[in-house]
C-alpha positions in Angstrom: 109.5 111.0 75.2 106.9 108.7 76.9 103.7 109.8 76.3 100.1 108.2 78.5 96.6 108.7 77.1 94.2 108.0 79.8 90.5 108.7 78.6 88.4 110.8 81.2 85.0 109.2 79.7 85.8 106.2 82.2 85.6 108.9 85.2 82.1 108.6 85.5 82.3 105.2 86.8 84.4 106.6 89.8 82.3 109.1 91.6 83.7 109.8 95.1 80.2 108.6 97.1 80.7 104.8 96.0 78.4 102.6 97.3 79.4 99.5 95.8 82.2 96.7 96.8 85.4 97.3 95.2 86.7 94.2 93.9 90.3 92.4 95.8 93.5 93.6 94.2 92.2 97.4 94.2 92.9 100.5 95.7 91.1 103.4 96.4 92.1 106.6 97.4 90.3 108.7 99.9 91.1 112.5 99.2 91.6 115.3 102.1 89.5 118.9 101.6 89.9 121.1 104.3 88.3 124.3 104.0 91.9 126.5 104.8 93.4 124.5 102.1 91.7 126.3 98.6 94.3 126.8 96.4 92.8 127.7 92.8 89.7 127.4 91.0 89.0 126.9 86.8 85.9 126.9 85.1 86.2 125.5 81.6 82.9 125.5 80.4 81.4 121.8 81.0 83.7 121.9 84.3 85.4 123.0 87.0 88.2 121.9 88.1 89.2 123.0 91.8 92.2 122.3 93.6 92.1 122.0 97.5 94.5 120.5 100.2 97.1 119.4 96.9 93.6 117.2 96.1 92.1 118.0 92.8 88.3 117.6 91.6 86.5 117.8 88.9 82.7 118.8 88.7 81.0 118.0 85.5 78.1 120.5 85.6 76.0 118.4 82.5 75.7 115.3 85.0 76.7 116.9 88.6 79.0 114.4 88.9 81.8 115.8 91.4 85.0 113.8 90.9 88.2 113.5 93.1 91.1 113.5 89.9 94.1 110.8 91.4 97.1 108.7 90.3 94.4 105.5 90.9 91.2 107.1 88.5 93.3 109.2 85.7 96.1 110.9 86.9 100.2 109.9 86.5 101.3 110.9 90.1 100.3 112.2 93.6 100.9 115.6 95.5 99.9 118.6 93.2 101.4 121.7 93.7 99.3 123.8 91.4 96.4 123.6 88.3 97.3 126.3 85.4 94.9 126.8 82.4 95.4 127.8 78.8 92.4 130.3 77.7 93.6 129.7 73.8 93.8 126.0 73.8 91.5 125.1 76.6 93.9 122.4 78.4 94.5 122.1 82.1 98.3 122.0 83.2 98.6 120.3 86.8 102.5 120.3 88.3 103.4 117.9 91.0 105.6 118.2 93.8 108.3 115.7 92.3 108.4 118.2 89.2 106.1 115.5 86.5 103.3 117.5 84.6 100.1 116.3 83.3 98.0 118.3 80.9 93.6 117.6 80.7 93.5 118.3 77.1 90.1 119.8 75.5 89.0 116.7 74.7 89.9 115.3 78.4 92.6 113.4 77.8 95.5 113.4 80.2 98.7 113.6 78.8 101.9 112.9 80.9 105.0 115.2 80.4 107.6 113.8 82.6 110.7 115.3 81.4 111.6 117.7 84.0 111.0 115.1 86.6 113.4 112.4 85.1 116.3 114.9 83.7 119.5 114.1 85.7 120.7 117.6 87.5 122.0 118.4 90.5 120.2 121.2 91.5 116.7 121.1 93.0 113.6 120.4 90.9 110.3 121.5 91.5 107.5 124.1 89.6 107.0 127.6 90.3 105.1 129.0 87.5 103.6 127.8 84.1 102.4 130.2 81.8 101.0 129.8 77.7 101.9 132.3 74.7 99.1 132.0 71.1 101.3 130.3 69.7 101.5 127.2 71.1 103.7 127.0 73.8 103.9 126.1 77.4 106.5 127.9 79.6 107.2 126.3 83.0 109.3 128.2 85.4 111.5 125.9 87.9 113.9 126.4 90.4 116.5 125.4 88.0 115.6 127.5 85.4 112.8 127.3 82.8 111.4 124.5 80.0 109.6 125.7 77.1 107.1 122.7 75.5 105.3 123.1 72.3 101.7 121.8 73.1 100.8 120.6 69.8 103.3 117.7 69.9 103.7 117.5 73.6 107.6 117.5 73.4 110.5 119.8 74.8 111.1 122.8 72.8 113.3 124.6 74.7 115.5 124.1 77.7 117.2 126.9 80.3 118.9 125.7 83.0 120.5 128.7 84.8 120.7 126.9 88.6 118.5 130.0 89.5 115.4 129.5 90.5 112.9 131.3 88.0 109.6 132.1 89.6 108.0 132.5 86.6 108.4 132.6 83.0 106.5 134.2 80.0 106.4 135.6 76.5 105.5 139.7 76.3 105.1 141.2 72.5 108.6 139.5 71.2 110.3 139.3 74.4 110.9 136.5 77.0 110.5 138.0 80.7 111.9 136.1 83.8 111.0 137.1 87.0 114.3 136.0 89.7 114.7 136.8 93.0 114.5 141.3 92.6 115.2 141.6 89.1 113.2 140.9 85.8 115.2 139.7 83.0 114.2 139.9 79.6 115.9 139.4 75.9 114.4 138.9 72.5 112.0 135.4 72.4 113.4 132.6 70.5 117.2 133.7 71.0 119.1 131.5 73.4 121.2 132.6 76.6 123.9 131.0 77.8 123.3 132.7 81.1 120.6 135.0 83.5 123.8 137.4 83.4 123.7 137.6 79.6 119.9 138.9 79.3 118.7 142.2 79.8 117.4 142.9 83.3 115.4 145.7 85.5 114.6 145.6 89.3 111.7 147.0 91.2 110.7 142.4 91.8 110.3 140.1 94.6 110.0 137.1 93.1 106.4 138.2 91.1 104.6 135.9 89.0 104.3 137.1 85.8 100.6 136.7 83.7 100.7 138.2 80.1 97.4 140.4 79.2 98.9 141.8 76.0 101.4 142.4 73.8 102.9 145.5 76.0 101.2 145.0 79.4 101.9 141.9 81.9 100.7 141.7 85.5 103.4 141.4 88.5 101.5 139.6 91.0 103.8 139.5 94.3 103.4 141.0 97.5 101.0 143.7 96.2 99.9 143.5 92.7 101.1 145.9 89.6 100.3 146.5 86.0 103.3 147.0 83.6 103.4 148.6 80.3 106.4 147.9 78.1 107.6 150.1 75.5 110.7 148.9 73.6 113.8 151.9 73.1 116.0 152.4 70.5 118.8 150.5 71.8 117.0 147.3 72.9 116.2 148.0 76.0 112.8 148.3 77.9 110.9 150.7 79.4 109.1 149.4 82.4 105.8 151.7 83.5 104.3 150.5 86.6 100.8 150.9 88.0 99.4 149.6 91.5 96.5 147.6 90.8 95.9 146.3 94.7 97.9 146.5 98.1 97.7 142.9 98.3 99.2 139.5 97.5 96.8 138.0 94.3 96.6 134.3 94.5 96.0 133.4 90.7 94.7 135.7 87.7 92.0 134.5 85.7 90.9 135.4 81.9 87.1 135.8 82.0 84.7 136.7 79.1 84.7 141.0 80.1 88.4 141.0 81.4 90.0 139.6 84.5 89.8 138.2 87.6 92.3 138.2 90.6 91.5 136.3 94.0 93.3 138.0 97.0 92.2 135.1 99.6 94.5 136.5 102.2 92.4 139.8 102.4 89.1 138.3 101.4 88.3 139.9 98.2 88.3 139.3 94.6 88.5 142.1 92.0 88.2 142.6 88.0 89.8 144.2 84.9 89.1 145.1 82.0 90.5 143.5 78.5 93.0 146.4 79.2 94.2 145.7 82.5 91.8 148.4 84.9 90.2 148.2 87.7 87.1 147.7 87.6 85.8 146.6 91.1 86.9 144.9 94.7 84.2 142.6 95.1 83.9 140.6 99.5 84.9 137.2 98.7 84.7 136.0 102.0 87.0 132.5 102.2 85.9 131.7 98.6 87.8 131.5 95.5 86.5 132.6 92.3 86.5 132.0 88.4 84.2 132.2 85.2 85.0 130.6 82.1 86.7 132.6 79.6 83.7 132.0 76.5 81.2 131.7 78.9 78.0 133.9 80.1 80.0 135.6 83.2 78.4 133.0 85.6 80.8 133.1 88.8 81.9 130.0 89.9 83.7 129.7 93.8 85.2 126.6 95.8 84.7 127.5 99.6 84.8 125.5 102.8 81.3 124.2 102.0 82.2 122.8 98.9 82.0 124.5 95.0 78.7 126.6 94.5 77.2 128.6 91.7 76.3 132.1 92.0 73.8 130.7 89.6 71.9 128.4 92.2 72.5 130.4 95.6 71.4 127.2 97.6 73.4 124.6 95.5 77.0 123.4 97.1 79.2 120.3 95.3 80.9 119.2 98.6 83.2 116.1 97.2 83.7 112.8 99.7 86.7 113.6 101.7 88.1 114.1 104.8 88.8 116.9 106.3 92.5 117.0 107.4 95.2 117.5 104.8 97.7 114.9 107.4 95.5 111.8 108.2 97.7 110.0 110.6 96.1 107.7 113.1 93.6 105.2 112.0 91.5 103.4 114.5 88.1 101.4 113.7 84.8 101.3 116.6 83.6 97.7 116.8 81.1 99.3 118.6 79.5 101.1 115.9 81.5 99.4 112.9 83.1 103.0 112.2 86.6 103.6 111.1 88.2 106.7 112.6 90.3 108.5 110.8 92.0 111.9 112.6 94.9 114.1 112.3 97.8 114.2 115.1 99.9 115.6 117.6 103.9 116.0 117.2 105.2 112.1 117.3 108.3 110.5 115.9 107.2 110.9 112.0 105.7 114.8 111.7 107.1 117.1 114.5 104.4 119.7 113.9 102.8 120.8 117.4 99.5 122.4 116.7 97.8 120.5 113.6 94.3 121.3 113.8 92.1 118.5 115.8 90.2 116.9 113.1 88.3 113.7 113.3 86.3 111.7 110.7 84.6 108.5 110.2 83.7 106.0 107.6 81.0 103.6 107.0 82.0 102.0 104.1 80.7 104.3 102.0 81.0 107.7 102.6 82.9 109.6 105.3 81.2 111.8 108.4 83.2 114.9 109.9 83.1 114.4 113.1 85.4 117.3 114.6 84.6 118.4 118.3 83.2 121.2 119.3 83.8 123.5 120.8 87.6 123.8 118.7 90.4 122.2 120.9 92.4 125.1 121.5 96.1 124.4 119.6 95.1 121.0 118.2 98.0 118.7 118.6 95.4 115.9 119.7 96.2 112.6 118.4 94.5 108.9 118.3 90.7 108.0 119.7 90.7 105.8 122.8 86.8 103.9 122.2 85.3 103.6 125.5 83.7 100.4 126.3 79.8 100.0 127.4 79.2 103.7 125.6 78.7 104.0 122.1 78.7 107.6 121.9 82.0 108.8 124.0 86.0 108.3 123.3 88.8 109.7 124.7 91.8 111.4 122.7 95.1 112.7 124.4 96.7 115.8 123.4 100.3 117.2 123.3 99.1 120.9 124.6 96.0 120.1 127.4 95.6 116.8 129.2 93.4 114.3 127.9 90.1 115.0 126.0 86.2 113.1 126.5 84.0 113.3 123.5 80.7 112.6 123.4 79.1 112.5 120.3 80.3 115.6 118.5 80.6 118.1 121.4 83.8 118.5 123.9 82.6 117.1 127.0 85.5 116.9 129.6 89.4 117.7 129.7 91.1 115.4 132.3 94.1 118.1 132.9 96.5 119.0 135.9 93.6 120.9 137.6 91.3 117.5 138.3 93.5 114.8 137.8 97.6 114.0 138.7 98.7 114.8 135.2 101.4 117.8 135.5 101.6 120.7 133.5 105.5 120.5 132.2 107.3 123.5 131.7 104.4 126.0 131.3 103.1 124.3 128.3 102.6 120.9 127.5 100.4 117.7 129.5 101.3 115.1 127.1 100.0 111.7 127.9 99.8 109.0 126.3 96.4 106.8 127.2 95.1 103.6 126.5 91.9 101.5 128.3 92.8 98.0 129.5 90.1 95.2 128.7 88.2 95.9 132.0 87.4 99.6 131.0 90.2 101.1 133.0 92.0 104.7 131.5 95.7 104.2 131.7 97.9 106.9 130.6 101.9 107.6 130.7 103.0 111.0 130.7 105.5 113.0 129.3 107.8 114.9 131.5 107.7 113.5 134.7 110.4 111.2 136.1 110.0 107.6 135.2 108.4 105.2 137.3 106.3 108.3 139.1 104.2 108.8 135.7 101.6 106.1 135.3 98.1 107.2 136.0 94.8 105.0 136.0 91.7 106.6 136.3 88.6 103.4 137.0 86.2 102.3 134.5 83.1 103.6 137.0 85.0 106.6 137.4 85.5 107.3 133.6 81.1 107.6 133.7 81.3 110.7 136.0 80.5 114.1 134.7 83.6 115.4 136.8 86.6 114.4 138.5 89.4 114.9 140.8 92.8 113.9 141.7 91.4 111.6 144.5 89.7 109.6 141.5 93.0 108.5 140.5 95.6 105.4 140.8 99.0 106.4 140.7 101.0 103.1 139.6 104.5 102.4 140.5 106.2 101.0 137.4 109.5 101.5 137.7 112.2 102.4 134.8 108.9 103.4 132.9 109.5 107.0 130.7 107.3 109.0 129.4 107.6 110.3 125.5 105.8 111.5 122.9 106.7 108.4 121.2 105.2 105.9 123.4 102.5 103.4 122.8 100.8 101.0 124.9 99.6 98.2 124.1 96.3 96.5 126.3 96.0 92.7 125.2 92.8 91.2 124.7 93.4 87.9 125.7 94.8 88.5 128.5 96.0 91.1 131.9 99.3 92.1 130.3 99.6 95.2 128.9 102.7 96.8 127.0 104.3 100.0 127.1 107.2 101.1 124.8 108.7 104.7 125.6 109.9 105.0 121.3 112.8 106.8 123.0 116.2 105.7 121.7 117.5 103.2 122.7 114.4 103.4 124.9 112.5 100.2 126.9 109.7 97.7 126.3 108.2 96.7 129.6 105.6 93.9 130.0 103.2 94.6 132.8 100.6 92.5 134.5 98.2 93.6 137.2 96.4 89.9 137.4 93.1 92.6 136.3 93.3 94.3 139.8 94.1 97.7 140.3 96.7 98.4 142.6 99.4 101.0 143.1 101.9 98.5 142.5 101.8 96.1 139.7 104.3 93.3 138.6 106.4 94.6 135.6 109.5 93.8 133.3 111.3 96.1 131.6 113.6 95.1 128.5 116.4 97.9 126.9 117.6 94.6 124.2 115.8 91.1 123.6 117.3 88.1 123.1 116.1 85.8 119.9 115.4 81.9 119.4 119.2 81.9 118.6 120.3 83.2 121.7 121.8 86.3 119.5 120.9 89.8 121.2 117.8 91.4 119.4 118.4 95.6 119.7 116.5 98.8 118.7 117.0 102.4 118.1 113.7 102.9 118.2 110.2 100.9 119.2 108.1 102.2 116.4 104.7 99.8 116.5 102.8 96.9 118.6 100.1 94.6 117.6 98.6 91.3 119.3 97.2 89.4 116.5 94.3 86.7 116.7 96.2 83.7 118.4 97.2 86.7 121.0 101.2 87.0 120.1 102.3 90.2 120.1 104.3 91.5 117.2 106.6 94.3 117.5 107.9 97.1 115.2 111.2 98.8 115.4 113.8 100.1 113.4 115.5 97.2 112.7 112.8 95.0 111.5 110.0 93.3 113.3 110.1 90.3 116.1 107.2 88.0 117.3 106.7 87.0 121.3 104.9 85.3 123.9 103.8 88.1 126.1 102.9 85.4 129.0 106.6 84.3 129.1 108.1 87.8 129.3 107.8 87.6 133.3 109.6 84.4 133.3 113.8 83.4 133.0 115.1 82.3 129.5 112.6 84.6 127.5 113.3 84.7 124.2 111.8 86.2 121.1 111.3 84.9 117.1 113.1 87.0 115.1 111.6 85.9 112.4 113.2 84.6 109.3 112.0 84.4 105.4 113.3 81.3 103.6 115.1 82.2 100.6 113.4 79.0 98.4 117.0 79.4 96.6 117.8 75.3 97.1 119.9 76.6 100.2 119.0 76.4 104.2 119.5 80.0 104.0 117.0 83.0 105.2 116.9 86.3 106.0 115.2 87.9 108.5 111.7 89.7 108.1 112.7 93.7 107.2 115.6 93.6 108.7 117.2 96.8 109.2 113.6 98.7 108.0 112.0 100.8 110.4 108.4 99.2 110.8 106.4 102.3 111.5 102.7 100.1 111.7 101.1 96.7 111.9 98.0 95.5 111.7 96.5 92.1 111.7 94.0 90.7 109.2 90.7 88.4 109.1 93.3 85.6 108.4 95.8 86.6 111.0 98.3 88.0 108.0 100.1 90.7 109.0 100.0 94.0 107.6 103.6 96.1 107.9 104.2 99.5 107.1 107.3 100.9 107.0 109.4 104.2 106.8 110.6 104.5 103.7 109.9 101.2 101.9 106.1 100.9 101.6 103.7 98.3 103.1 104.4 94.5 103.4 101.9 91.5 103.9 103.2 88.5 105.2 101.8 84.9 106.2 100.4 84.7 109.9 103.7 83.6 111.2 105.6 86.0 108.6 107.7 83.3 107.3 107.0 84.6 103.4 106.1 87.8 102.2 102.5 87.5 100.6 102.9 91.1 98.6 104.9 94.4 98.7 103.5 97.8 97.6 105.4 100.8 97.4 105.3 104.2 94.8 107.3 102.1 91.9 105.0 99.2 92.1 101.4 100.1 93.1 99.2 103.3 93.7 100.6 103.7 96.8 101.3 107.7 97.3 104.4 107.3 99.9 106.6 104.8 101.0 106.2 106.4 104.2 103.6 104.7 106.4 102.1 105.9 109.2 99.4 103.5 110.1 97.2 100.7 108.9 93.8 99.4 109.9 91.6 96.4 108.8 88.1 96.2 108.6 86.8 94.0 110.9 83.9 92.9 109.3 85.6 93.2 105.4 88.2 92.8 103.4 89.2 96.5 103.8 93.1 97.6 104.1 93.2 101.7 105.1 96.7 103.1 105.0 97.5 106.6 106.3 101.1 108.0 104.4 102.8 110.8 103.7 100.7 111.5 101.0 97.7 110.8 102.2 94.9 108.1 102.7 94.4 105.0 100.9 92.0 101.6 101.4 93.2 98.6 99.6 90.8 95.6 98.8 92.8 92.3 99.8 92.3 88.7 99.0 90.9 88.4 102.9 87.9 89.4 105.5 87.1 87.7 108.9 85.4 84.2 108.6 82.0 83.8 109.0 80.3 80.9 111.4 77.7 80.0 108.7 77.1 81.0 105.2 74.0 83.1 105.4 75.9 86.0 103.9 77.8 84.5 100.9 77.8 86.2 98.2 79.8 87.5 95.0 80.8 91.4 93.7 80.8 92.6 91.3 77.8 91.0 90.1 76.6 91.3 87.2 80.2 90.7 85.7 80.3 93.3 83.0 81.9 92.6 79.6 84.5 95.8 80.4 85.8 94.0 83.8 89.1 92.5 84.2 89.1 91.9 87.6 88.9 89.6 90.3 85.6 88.4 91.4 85.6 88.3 95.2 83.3 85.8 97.0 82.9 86.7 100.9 81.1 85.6 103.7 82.5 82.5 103.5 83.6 80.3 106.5 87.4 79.6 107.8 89.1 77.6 104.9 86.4 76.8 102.9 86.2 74.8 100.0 83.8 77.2 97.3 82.9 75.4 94.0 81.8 77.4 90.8 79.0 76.0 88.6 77.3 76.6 85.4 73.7 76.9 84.7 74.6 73.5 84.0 76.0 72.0 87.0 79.3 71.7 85.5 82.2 72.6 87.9 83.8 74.9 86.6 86.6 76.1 89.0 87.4 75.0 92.7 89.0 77.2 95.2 89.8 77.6 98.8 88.8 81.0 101.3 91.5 82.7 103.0 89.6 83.6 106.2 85.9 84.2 104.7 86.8 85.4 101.0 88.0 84.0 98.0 88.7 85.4 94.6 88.0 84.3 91.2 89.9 85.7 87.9 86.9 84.4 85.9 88.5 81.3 84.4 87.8 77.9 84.2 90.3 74.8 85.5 92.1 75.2 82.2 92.5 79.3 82.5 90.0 79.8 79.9 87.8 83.0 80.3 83.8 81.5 81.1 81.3 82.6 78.8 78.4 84.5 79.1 76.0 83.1 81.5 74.4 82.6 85.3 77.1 80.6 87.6 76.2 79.5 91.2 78.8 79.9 93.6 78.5 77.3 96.5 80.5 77.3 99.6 80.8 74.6 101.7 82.7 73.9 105.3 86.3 72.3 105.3 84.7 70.4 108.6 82.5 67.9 106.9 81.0 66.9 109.7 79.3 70.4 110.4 77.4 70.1 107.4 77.5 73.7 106.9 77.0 75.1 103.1 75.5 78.0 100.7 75.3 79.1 97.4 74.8 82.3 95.7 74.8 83.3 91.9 77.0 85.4 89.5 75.7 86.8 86.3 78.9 87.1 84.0 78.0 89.3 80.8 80.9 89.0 78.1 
């Protein structure tokens, strides 16, 4: 069995509020909390560990450090499902969604048990239940059966598979108790049975989890919670007494130094036991979970939508770095206030949930911001912001449920709906548009349910200023063979008055439209079902998934069969044709292959180098070259930290070498080899710096100019490496020109212009420490 040791010392390096440069080649994740997500609590001692929104963190209570626990910092995989804890041996048990299984030993190391997760069955796998005996052992319930592992050498000691989904599994005196669908079944522990029909069983269950509190009496928490007594007959059987402990579901059951404790989050209360199993008291726990270390003074410890908090400091609350929506979807980033927006979404082709709570957040580089609206947009279901040009403190989002939404600052200011604007409430419920603001200021938006060609709207720039407005204010446009969907995108070129619009639908349209940057009801447009390529060979989608113009103003486009490049200037005239792009094999051959072909490209975005960023549905994320001729790098779950191979969009910093990446399981930011050029090299400089004699890593040098030619010298002046930017950065492995590792020492760094004639240099310096 493959065992991984990961030390938890190295955690404090990785506190969530960074304020330092990562390094290029690294990713970061950026964990979700979202105060209707708490899902357990478990104080250890020197910690507590709290699981919210699948996210686990870690507060060490002798430094205050408050960590977010990932597959990048310590953790073996992505998506927990639930945090169990063994009172005898003091480890943490954490179960993913893909059925792997770390354990936080005592001593913290994490220890990866990946045995259920790579058995070859047919059925189902995934973790219900995971409960410990004295003796050593580990019993995880699964909806195949249950796995028994000794926890002294981290191995398999037992294996049940019954293709019965066990909701939970535990030892009880000398018997083995399984609770299944509306029986318990029991027989004699250590004796193996072939099958569920060959133990012993007993109803009076609905699918309980079982927690052991001694060697006759086990707790049945399910829909209300029980105590049972066992008493063995003479025959073999059991005897099962039953006691009502509360009318209510109990979330988890915790071992505390007088007794128990049970949260009941549902109905807002926690109570306690005894070391016999009685009720001692209902206690208001509000939205808070609770738990106090087993060998501990009795201090209450609870994880609550403010963060964790003490009932030993009353005004003291851990709130970690996260966002606040448990689906990041749409990622856009405010030149105006150098902000990257990050907010959840309304149904779309990827996640067809309707009413996802509005959440908004933003990022400085350092630390994130909620940013949610008030008052709460009624059914959520709002999707990306629209930034509006000229004011710094408003943006627009549409939603699926009412209209179109104006924030300013943090407050709800306006909703352009059916009532003061031409957008039409469709069938009773929905006023779905889809909006965009063209490079004069102008608010376009394409909506949803209307007949095509009648359901393009443009409200003016000095009308979008106005505290109120009415249908008057308006522009209908006549674009004809344009559909509304919840699927569409639009696409407003900076460089010039073309804008595009793609519907998403199947086999649905891209149309090109120019309005020469006058508003008009009538505009001149294109509309294209199927494109032809630089072949002449017909280019055809399912589905248009993604548009970007990159920084020579071609617009790329995304679809389920790969990705093309055009000229959106020559879409208006005969011949048009598009580069399907094709990747040289470099096999000695003339052969290629096109970019992604047949991939769904769900995202693109374009870099400080004009590289091209590609997400897709199920394979990952892609860089390729500015014309996408190779494929730079390719990250997916097998390969990288990535935590889905299902992207569902990408930014990049304007102003760094920042990557953000929304997936299916969550958000990420990766550190590439590239950030915009700079026109001078006032700004150069070098991270991390000093070099410590721990660090591995690349050294990246930014605020370099386009293609510039960076020299590295010793106290010296000895060259000692020469490299070229990519936009304004380059990186720096640390090695000389013979790929020897530089020693200890101060190294200026000096940057100079590829364009000799501008004269244009600068220098910084590196400490390296080895």
């Amino acid at each position: 069995m493959i065992k991984h040791f990961i030390s938890l010392c190295l955690l404090g390096l990785l506190v969530l509020a960074q304020g330092t440069a990562t390094a290029a080649g690294k990713w970061r994740i950026h964990p979700s909390y979202v105060g209707t997500g708490i899902q357990n609590i478990v104080d250890t001692g020197d910690k507590v560990y709290y699981l919210v929104s699948n996210n686990l963190y870690c507060l060490d209570k002798s430094t205050g450090e408050n960590l977010s626990l990932n597959k990048i910092n310590s953790l073996n995989d992505a998506s927990i499902t639930g945090i169990y804890y063994n009172d005898y041996k003091h480890y943490l048990m954490i179960a993913y969604a893909d059925a792997n299984i770390d354990v936080i030993t005592s001593n913290g190391r994490v220890v990866n048990l990946p045995d259920i997760m790579a058995a070859s069955l047919t059925s189902t796998k995934a973790i219900n239940d995971i409960t410990f005996t004295a003796g050593g052992e580990a019993f995880v319930a699964t909806t195949f059966g249950y796995v028994v592992y000794n926890d002294t050498k981290w191995e398999v000691k037992e294996s049940h598979i019954y293709n019965t989904s066990i909701s939970s599994a535990a030892v009880v005196g000398d018997y083995v108790l399984l609770s299944a669908g509306s029986n318990i079944y029991y027989g004699k522990a250590g004796t193996h049975y072939e099958t569920l029909g060959s133990m012993m069983s007993t109803g009076d269950n609905d699918n309980g989890r079982i927690y052991p509190i001694a060697d006759n009496k086990f707790m049945l928490l399910t829909g209300w919670t029980f105590e049972y007594t066992v008493t063995p007959n003479p025959d073999g059987t059991l005897a099962f007494a039953s006691a009502t402990i509360v009318e209510n579901m109990t979330d988890n059951l915790h071992r505390t130094p007088q007794g128990y404790l049970g949260n009941c989050m549902g109905s807002q209360f926690y109570y306690t036991l005894d070391d016999s199993g009685t009720l001692q008291s209902k206690v208001d726990g509000g939205t808070a979970m609770y738990s106090a270390c087993s060998d501990g003074d009795g201090t209450l410890w609870s994880v609550t939508p403010r963060g964790l908090h003490s009932a030993a400091d009353t005004a003291a609350y851990y709130m970690p770095d996260a966002i606040t929506t448990a689906t990041p979807y749409w990622l856009r980033y405010d030149t105006r206030n150098n902000l990257l927006y990050v907010t959840s979404t309304g149904t779309n082709s990827l996640i067809t949930e309707q009413r996802l709570p509005t959440a908004v957040n933003t990022y400085d580089g350092n630390s994130w911001t909620n940013v949610t609206p008030s008052p709460a947009i009624d059914g959520g279901g709002t999707y990306y912001p629209v930034f509006l040009p000229g004011d710094k403190t408003s943006y627009l989002m549409g939603s699926w449920w009412s209209g179109i939404y104006k924030i300013t600052g943090r407050t709800v200011a306006y909703d352009y709906n059916w009532s003061n604007s031409p957008l039409e409430l469709i069938i009773n419920y929905y006023c779905h548009a889809t909006i965009d603001i063209d490079r004069h200021g102008n608010l376009w938006a394409a909506q949803t349910g209307p007949a095509p060609g009648s359901n393009v709207y443009v409200l003016p720039s000095n009308k979008l200023s106005q505290a109120t407005t009415t249908r008057s204010d308006w522009l209908k446009v006549d674009i004809p063979n344009l559909q509304g969907s919840k699927r569409a995108r639009w696409l407003m070129l900076k460089s010039s008055d073309i804008m595009l619009y793609a519907d998403g639908e199947f086999g649905g349209n891209l149309t090109f439209i120019n309005n020469g940057g006058t508003l008009s009801s009538t505009v001149t447009s294109r509309s294209y079902s199927n494109l032809i390529d630089q072949d002449g060979t017909t280019y055809s989608w399912n589905n248009i998934c993604s548009m970007a113009e990159d920084n020579n103003g071609a617009v790329w486009v995304g679809t389920t069969n790969g990705v093309v490049s055009l000229n959106p200037s020559a879409a208006f005239s005969t011949g048009f044709a598009v580069n399907h792009i094709k990747v040289p094999r470099n096999d000695g051959t003339t052969l290629a292959d096109y970019l992604l072909d047949g991939l769904q490209v769900n995202a693109i975005a374009v870099d400080g180098a004009n590289r091209k960023w590609l997400g897709t549905d199920a394979s990952g994320l892609f860089l390729v070259s500015s014309d996408g001729s190779s494929i730079i790098q390719s990250f997916n779950t097998s390969n990288s930290p990535l935590l889905s191979n299902k992207v569902y969009d990408i930014a990049c910093d304007p102003n760094s070498n920042a990557v953000y990446v929304t997936t299916a399981g969550g958000l990420q930011e990766y550190q590439s080899d590239s950030a915009p050029s700079q026109y001078d090299f006032n700004d150069i400089h070098a991270y991390p710096n000093p070099v410590r004699p721990d660090y591995l890593g690349e050294i990246t040098i930014t605020g370099l100019m386009e293609n510039s030619l960076v020299k590295i010298a010793d106290a010296s002046g000895n060259v000692v490496r020469q490299l070229k930017s990519t936009g304004g950065t380059a990186t720096w492995n640390g090695r000389d020109d013979s790929g020897e590792r530089v020693k200890s020492g101060v190294y200026y760094i000096m940057g100079s212009s590829s364009d000799s004639s501008t004269g244009k240099g600068g220098v910084c310096k590196l400490l390296i420490m080895r």
